[in-house]
Phi, psi and omega in degrees: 000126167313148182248166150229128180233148184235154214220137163240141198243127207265143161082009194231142196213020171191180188279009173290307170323303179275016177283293193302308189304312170314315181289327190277281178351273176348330194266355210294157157294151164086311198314127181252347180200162175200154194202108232223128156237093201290337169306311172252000168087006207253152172221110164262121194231086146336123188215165157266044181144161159306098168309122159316098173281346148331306161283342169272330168286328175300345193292299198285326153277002166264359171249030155107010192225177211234158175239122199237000000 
């Protein structure tokens, strides 16, 4: 069963931003879809099952920005 989690995400201020984050999300396992908004600061993240937020946050600092 999909799980869907929204995530606020610090610091992204373009459609690049939300590019790197997408791609870094995206490698997490389980994850099936991921929709990045540098306007709201929001990451909505499709998974098959419950996501480690340990791994998304690292997900999301390895593409240079913080998870708030």
């Amino acid at each position: 069963m999909s799980e869907q989690t929204t995530w606020n995400v610090g610091g992204m201020t373009c459609g690049h931003c939300e590019l790197s984050v997408r791609e870094e999300i995206g490698e997490i396992p389980g994850v099936t879809a991921v929709e990045a908004s540098h306007e709201t600061g929001r990451v909505v993240v499709t998974s098959n099952g419950s996501l480690d937020p340990a791994a998304v946050a690292a997900a999301v600092e390895e593409a240079g920005y913080r998870l708030v």
